[in-house]
C-alpha positions as CSV (number, residue, x, y, z in Angstrom):
1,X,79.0,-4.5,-41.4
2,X,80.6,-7.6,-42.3
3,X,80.8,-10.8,-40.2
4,X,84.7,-10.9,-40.3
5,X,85.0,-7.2,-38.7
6,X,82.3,-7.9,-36.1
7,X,84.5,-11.0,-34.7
8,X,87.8,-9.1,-35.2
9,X,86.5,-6.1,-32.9
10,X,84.7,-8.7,-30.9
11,X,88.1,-10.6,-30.1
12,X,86.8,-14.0,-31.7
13,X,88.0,-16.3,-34.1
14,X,90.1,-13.8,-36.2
15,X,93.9,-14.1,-35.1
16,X,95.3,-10.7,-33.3
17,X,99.3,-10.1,-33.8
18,X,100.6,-9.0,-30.4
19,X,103.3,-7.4,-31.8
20,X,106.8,-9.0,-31.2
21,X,108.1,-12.6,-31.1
22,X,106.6,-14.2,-27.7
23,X,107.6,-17.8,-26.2
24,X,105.0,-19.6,-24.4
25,X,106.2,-19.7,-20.9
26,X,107.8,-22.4,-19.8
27,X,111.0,-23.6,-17.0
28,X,113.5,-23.8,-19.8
29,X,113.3,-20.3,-21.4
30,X,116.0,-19.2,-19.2
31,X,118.0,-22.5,-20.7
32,X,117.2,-21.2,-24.2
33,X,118.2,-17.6,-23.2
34,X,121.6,-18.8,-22.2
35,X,122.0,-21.2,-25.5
36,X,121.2,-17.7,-27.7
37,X,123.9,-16.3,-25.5
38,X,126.1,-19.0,-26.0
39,X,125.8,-19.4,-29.7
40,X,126.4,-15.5,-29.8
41,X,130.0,-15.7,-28.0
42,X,130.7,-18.9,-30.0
43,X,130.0,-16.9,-33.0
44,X,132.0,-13.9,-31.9
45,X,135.3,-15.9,-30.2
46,X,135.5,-18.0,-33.6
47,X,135.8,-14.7,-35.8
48,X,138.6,-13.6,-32.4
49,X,140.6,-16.7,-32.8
50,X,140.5,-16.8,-36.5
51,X,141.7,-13.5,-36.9
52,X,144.4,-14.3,-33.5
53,X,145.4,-17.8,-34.3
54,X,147.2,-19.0,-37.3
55,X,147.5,-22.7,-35.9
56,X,144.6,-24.9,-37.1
57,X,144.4,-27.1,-34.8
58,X,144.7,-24.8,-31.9
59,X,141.7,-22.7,-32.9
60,X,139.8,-26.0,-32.9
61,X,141.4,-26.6,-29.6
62,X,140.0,-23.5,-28.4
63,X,136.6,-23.7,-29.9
64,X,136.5,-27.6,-29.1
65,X,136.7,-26.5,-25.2
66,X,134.3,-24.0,-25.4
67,X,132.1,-26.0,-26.3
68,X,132.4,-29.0,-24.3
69,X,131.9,-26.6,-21.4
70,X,128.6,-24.4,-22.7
71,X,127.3,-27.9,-23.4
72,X,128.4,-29.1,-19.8
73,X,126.9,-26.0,-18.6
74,X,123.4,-26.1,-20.3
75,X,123.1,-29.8,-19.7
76,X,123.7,-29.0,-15.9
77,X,121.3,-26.0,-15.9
78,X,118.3,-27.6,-17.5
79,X,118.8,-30.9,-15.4
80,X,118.6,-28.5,-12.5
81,X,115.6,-27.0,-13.6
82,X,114.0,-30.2,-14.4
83,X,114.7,-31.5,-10.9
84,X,113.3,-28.3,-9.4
85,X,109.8,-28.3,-11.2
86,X,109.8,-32.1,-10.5
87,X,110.4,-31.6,-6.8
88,X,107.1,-28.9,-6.9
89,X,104.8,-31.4,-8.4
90,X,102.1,-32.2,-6.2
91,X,103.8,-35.7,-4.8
92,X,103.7,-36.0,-1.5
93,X,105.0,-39.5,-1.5
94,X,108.3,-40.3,1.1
């Protein structure tokens, strides 16, 4: 038996696909979640208003507002989170 298929049953240096797309775990995956989610409705409400809206510079309005709020929204979430892992950390400093 070769070398290469005694480490790959063996678990060593050969890399093992675990099947799917994975994201190291981290506090800002729920951040990232929400951006997918907001680029998704962004997406969607563009093709809404185009289809709605004949003004120009109302649908830019629109889309404008939304985001200045998703942005307001994920800046206030991941400042949160940031504040909440560094408020675990191990200072014990007051």
């Amino acid at each position: 038996m070769s070398k290469q298929s005694e480490n790959s049953k063996e678990g060593g240096s050969v890399a093992q696909s675990s099947g799917g797309f994975t994201v190291s775990p981290g506090p800002l995956n729920t951040v990232k979640l929400e951006l997918a989610l907001v680029l998704i409705v962004a997406v969607t409400l563009y093709a809404v208003i185009e289809v709605i809206l004949d003004t120009g510079w109302l649908q830019v309005s629109i889309l404008a507002a939304y985001g200045l709020v998703s942005f307001a929204w994920l800046v206030a979430r991941a400042r949160k989170i940031i504040g909440e892992v560094r408020g675990s950390g191990t200072d014990t400093q007051q």
